[in-house]
PyMOL commands that place a pseudoatom at each C-alpha (Angstrom):
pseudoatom trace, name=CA, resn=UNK, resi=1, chain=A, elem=C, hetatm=0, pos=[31.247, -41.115, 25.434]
pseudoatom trace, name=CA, resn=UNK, resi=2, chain=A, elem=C, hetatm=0, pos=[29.457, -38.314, 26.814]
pseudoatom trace, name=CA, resn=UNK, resi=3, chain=A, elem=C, hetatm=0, pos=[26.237, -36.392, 25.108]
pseudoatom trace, name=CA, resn=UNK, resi=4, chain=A, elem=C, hetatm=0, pos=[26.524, -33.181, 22.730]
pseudoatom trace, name=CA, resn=UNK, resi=5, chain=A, elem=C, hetatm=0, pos=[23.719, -31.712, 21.618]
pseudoatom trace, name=CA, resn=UNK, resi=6, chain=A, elem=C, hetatm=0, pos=[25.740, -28.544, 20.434]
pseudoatom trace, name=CA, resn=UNK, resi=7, chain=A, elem=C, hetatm=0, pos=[23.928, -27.428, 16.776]
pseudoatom trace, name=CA, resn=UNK, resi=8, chain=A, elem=C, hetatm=0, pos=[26.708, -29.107, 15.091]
pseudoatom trace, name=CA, resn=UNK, resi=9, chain=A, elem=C, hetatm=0, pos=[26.653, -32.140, 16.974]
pseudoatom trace, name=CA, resn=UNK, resi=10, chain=A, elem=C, hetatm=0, pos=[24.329, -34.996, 15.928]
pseudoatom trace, name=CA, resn=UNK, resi=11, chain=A, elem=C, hetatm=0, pos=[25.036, -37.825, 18.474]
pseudoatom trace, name=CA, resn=UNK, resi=12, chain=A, elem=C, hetatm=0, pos=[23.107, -37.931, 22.008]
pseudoatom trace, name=CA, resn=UNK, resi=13, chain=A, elem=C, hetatm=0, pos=[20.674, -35.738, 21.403]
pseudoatom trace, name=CA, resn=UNK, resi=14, chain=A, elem=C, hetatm=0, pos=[17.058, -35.682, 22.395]
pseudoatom trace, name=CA, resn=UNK, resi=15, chain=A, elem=C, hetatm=0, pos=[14.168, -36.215, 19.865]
pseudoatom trace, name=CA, resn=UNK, resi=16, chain=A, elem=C, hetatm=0, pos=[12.994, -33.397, 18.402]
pseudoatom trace, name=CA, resn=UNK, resi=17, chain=A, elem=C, hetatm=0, pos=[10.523, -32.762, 16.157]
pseudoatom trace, name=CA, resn=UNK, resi=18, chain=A, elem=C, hetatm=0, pos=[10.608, -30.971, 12.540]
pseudoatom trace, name=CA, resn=UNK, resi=19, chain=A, elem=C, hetatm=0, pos=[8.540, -30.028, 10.349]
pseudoatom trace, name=CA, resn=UNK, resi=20, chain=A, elem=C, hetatm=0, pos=[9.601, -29.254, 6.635]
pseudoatom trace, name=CA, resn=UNK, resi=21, chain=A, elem=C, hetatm=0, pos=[8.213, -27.348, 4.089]
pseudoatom trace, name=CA, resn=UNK, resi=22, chain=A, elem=C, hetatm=0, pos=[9.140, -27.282, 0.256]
pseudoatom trace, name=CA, resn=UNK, resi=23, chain=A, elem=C, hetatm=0, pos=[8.567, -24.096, -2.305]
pseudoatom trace, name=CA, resn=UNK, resi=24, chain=A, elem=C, hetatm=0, pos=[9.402, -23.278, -5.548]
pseudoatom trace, name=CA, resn=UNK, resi=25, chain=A, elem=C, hetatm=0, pos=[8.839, -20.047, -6.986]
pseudoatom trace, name=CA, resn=UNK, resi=26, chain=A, elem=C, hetatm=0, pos=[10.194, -18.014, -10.070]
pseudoatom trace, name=CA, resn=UNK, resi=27, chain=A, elem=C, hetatm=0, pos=[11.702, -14.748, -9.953]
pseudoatom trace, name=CA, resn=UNK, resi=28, chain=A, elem=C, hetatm=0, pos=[12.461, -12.121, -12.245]
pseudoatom trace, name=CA, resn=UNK, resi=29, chain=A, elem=C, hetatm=0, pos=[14.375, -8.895, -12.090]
pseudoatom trace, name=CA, resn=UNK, resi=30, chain=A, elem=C, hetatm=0, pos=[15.199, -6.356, -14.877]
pseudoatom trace, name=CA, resn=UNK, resi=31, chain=A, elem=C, hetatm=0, pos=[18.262, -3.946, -14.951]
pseudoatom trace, name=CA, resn=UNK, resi=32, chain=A, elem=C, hetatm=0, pos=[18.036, -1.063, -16.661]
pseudoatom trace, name=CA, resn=UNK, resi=33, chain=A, elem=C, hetatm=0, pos=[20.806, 1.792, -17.969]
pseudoatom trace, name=CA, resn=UNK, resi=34, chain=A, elem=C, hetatm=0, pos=[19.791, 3.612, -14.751]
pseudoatom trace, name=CA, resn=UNK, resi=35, chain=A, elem=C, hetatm=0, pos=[21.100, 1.193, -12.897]
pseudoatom trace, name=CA, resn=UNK, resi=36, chain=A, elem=C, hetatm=0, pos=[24.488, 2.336, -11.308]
pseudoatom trace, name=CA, resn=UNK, resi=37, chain=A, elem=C, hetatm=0, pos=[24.640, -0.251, -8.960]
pseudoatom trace, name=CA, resn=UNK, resi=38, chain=A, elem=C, hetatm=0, pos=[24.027, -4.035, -8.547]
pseudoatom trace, name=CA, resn=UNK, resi=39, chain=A, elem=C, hetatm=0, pos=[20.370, -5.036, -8.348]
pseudoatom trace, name=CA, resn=UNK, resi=40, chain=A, elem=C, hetatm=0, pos=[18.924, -7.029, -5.236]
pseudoatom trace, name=CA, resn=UNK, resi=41, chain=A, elem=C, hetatm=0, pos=[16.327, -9.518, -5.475]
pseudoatom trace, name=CA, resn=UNK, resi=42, chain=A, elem=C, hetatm=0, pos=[15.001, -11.148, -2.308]
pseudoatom trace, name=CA, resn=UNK, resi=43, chain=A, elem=C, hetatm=0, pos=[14.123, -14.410, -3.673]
pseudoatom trace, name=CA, resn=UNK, resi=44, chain=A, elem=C, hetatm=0, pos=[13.378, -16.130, 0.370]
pseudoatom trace, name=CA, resn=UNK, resi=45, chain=A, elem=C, hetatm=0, pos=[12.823, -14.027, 3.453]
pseudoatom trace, name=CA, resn=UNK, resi=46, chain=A, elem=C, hetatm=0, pos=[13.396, -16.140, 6.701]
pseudoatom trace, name=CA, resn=UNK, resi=47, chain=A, elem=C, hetatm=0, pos=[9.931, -15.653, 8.713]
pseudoatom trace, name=CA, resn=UNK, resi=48, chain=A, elem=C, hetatm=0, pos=[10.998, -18.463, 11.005]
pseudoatom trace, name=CA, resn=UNK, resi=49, chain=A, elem=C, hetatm=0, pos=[13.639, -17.245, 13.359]
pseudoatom trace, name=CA, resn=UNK, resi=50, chain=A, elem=C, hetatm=0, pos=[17.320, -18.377, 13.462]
pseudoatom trace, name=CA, resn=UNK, resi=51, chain=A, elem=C, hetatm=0, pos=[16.560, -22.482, 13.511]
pseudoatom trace, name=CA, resn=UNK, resi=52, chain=A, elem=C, hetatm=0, pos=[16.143, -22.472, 10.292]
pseudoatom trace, name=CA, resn=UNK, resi=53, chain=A, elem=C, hetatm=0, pos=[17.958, -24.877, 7.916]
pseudoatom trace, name=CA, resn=UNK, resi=54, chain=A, elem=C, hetatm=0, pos=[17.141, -25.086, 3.869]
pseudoatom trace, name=CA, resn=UNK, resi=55, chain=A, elem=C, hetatm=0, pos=[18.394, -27.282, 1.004]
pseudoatom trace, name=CA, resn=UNK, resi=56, chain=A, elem=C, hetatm=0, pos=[17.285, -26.076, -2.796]
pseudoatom trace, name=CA, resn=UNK, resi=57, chain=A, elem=C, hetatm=0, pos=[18.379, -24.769, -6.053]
pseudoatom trace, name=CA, resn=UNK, resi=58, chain=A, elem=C, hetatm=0, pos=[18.666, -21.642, -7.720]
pseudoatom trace, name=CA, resn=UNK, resi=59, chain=A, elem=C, hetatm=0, pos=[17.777, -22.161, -11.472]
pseudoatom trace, name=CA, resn=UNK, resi=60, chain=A, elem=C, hetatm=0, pos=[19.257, -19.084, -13.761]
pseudoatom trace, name=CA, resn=UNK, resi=61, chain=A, elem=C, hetatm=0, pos=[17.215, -19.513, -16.671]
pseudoatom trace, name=CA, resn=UNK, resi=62, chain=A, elem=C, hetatm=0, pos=[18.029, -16.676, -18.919]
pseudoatom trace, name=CA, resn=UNK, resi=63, chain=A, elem=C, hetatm=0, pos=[19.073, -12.551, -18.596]
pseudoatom trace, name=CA, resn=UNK, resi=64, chain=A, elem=C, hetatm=0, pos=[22.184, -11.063, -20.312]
pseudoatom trace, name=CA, resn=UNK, resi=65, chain=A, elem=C, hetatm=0, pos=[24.986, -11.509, -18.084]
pseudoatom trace, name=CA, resn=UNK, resi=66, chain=A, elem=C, hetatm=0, pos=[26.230, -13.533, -14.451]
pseudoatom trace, name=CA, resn=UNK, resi=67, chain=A, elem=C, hetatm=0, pos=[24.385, -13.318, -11.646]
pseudoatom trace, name=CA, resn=UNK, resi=68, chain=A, elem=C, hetatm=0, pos=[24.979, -14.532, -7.509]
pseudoatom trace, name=CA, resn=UNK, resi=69, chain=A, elem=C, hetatm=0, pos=[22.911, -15.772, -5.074]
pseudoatom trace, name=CA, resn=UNK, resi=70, chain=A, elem=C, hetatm=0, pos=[23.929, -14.591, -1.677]
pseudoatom trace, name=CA, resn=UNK, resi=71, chain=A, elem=C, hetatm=0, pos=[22.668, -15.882, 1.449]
pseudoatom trace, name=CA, resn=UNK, resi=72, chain=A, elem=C, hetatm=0, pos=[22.251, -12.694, 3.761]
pseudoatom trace, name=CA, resn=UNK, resi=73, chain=A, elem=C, hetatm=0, pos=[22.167, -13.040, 8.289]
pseudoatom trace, name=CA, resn=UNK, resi=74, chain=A, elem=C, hetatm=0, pos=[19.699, -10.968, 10.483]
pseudoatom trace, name=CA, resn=UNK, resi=75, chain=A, elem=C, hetatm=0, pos=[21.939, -7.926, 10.719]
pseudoatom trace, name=CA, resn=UNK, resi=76, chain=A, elem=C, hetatm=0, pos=[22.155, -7.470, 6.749]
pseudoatom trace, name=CA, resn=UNK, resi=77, chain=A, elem=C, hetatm=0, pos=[25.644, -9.195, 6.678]
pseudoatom trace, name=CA, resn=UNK, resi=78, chain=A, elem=C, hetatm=0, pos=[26.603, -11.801, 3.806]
pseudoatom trace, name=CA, resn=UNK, resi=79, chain=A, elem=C, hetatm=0, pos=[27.150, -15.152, 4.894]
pseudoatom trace, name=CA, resn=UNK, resi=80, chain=A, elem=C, hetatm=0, pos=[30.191, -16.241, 2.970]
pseudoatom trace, name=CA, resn=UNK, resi=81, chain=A, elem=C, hetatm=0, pos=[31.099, -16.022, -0.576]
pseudoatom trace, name=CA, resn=UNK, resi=82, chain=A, elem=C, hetatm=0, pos=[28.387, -15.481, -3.449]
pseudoatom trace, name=CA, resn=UNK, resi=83, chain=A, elem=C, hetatm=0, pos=[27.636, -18.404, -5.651]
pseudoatom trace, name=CA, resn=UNK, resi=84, chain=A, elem=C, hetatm=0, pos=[27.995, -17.093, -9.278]
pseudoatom trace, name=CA, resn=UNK, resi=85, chain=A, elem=C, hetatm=0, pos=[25.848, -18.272, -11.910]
pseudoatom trace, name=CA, resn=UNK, resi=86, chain=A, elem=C, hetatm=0, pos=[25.799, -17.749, -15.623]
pseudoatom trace, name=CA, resn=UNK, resi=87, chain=A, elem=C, hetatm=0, pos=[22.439, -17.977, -17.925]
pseudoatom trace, name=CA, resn=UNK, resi=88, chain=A, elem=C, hetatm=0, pos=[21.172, -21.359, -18.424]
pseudoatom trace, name=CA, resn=UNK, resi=89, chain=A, elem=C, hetatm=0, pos=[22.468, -22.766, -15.153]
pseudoatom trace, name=CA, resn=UNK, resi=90, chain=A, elem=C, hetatm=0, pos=[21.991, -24.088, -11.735]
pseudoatom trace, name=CA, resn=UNK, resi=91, chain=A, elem=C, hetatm=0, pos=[22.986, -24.315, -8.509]
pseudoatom trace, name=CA, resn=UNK, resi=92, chain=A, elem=C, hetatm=0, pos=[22.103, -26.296, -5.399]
pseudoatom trace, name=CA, resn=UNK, resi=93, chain=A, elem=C, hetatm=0, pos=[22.498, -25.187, -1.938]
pseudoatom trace, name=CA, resn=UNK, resi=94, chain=A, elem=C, hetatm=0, pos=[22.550, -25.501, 1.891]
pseudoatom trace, name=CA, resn=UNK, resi=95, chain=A, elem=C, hetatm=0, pos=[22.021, -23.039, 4.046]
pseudoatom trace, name=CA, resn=UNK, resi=96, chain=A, elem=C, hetatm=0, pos=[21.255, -22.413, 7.897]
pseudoatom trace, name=CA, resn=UNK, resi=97, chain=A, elem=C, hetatm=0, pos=[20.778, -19.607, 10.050]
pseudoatom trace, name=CA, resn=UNK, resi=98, chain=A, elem=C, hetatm=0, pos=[19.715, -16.918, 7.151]
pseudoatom trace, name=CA, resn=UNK, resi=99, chain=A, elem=C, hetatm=0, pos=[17.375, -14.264, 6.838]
pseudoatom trace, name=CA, resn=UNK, resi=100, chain=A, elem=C, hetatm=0, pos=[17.457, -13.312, 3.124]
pseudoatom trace, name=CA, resn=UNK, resi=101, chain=A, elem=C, hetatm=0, pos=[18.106, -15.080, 0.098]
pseudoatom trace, name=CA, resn=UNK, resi=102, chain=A, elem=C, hetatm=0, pos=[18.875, -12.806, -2.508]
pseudoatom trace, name=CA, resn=UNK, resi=103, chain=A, elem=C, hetatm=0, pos=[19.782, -13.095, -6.020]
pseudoatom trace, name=CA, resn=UNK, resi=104, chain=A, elem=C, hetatm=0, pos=[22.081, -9.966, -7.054]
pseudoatom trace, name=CA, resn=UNK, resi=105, chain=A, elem=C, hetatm=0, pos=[22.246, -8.542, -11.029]
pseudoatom trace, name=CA, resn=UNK, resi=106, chain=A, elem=C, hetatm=0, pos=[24.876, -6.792, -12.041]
pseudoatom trace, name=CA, resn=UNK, resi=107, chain=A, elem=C, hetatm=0, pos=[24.849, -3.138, -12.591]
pseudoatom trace, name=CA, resn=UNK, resi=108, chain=A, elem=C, hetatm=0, pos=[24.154, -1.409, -16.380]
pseudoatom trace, name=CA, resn=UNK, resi=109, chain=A, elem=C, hetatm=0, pos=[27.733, -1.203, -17.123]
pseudoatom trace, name=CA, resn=UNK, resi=110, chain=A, elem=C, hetatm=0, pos=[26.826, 1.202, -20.088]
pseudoatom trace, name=CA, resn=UNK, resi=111, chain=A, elem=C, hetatm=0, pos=[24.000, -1.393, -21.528]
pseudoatom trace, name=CA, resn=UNK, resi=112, chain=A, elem=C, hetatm=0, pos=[25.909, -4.045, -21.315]
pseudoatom trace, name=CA, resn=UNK, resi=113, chain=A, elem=C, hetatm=0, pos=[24.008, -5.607, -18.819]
pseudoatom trace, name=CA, resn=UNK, resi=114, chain=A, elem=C, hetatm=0, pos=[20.583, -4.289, -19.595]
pseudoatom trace, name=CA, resn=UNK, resi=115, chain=A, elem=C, hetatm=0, pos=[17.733, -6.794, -19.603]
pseudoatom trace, name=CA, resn=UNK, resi=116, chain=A, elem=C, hetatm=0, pos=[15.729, -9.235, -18.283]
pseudoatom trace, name=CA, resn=UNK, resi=117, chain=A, elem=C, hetatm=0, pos=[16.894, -11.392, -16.083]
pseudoatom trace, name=CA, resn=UNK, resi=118, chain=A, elem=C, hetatm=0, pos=[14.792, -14.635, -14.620]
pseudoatom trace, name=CA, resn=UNK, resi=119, chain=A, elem=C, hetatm=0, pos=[14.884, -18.159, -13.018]
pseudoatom trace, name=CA, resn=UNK, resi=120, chain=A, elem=C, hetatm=0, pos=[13.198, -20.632, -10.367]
pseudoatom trace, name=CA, resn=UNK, resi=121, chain=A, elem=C, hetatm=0, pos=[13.756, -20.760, -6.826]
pseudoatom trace, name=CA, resn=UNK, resi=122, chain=A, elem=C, hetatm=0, pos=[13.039, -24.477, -4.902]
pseudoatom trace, name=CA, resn=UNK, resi=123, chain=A, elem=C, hetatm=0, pos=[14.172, -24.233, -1.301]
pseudoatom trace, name=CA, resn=UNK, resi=124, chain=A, elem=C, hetatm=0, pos=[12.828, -27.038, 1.074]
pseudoatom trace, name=CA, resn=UNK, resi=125, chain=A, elem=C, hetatm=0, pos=[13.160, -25.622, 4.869]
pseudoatom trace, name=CA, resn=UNK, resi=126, chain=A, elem=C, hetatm=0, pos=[13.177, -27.321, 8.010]
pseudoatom trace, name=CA, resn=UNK, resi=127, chain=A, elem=C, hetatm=0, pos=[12.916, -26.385, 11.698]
pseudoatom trace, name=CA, resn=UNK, resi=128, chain=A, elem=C, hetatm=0, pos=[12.282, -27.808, 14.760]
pseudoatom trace, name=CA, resn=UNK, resi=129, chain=A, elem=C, hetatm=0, pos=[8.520, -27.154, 16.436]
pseudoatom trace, name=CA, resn=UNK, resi=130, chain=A, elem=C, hetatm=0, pos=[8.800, -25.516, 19.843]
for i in range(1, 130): cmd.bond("trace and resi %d" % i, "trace and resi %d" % (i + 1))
show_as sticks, trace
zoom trace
């Protein structure tokens, strides 16, 4: 069986080392009848480089209507489908190669969505040391 060390592989590879780091933080975001469109909340910003790998939860503690969490590449693009919460839930995740985190609430829709919105981010990230 030959060696490949490809990112998705796992068998053959060299040693490498890690190093992992885990933070939890709340966040909080208000959307107001001004509010035309859907309000972004960067929630992790990627400092790292493209390495990086992250396991966590999104906790989406209380606010008047659904929110997402959307995990956002280098050039501004989504990466995949949002993960839709509703108040008083949570979600866990893994996610690699991101630059953003972002939790999005939804526009005013005439007061309907008007509030406070807040929650609890834990990510843990990894990536390898140079």
């Amino acid at each position: 069986m030959a060696c490949n060390c490809a990112p998705s592989a796992l068998a053959c590879c060299p040693d490498q080392e890690y190093v992992q780091d885990k933070v939890c933080s709340p966040w909080t975001g208000t959307v107001t009848d001004t509010d035309e469109d859907p309000v972004t909340i960067v929630v992790y910003d990627n400092n790292i480089g493209q390495s990086l790998s992250a396991t966590g939860y999104l906790q989406y503690a209380s606010g008047p209507a659904d929110i997402s969490l959307q995990p956002v590449d280098s050039s501004g693009n989504d990466i995949g489908a949002p993960i839709v919460l509703s108040p008083g839930t949570t979600t866990s995740f893994t996610f690699r190669r991101f630059a953003q985190l972002q939790v999005i609430l939804p526009a005013s829709d005439e007061g309907a969505n008007d509030g406070i919105y807040s929650g609890e981010l834990c990510i843990t990230v990894r990536y390898p040391l140079p």
